[in-house]
Rosetta silent file (secondary structure, phi, psi, omega in degrees, C-alpha in Angstrom):
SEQUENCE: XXXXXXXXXXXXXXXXXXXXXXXXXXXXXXXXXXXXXXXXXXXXXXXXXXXXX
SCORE:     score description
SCORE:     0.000 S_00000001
   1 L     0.000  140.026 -170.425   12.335   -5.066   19.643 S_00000001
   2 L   -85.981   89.584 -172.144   11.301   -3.946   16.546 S_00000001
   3 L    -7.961  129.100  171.515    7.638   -3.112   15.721 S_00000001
   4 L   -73.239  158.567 -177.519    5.517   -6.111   13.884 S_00000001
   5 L  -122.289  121.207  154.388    4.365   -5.231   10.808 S_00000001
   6 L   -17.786  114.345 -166.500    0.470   -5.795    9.798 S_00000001
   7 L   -62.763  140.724  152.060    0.268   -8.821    6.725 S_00000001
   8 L  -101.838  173.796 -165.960   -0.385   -7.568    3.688 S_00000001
   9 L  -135.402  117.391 -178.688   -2.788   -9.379    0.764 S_00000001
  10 L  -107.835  133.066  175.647   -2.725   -9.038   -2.369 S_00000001
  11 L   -80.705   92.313  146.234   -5.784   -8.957   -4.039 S_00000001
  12 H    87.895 -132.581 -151.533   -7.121  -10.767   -8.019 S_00000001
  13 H  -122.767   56.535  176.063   -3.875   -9.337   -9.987 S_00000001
  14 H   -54.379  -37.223 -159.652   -3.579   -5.707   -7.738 S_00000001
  15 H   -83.367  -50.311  136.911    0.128   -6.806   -7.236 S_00000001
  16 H     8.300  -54.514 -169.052    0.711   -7.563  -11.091 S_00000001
  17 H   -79.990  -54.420 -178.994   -0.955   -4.272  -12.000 S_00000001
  18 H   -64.570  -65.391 -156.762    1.175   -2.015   -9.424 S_00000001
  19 L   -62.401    9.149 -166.845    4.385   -4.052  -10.675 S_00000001
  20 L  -103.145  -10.124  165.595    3.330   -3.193  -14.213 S_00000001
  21 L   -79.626  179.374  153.560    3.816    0.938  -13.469 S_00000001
  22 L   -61.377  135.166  173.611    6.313    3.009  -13.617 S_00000001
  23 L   -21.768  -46.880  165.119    9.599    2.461  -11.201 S_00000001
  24 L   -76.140  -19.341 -150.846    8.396    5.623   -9.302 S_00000001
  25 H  -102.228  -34.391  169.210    5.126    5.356   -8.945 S_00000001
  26 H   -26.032  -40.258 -164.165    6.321    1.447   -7.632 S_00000001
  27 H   -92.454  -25.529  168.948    8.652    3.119   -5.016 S_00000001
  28 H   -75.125  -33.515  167.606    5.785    5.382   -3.427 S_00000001
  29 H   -40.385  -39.088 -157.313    3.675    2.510   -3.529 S_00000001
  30 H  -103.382  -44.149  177.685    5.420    0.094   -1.773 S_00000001
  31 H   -56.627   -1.716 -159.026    6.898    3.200    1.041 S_00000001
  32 L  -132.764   -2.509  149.231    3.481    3.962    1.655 S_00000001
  33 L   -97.239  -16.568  168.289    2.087    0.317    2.343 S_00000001
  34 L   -76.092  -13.465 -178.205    5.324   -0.317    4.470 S_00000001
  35 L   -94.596  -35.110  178.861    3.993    2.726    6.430 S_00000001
  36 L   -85.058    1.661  159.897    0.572    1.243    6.417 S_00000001
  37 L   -89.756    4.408  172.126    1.668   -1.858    7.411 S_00000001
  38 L  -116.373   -5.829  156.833    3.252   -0.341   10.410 S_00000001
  39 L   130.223   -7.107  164.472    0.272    1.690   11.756 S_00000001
  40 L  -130.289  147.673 -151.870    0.831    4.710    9.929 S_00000001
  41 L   -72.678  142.915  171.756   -0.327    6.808    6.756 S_00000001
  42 L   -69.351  134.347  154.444    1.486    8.306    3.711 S_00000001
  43 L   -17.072  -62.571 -167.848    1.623   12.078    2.963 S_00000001
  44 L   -77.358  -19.012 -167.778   -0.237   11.345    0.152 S_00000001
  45 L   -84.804  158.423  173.735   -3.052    8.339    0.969 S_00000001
  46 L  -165.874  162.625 -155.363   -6.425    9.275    1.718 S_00000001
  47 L   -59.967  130.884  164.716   -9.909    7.508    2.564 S_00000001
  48 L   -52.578  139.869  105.884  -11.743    5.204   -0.499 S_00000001
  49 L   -97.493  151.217  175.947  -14.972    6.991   -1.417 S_00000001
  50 L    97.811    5.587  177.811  -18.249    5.756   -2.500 S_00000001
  51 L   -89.080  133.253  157.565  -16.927    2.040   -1.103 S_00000001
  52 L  -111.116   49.877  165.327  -19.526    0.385    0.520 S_00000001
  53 L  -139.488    0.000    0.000  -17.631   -2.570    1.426 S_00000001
């Protein structure tokens, strides 16, 4: 059975904005919320600071 994957949400016009990059910076984008929608992190992602929410 294949691991569920965690929903994602797109936030105001977040999705709009990413599909509005470049091709590449699209394709790390999207492998590295398919990893965080399956429980684990990108090479590359790291912690918001200064968010208080």
């Amino acid at each position: 059975m294949p691991d569920q994957l965690k929903p994602l949400h797109w936030v105001g016009s977040s999705k709009k904005d990413l599909m509005a990059m470049p091709g590449d910076v699209v394709d790390v984008f999207g492998f590295a919320l398919h990893m965080a929608q399956s429980g684990k992190k990108h090479d590359q992602a790291k912690p918001l600071k200064g968010f208080g929410g």
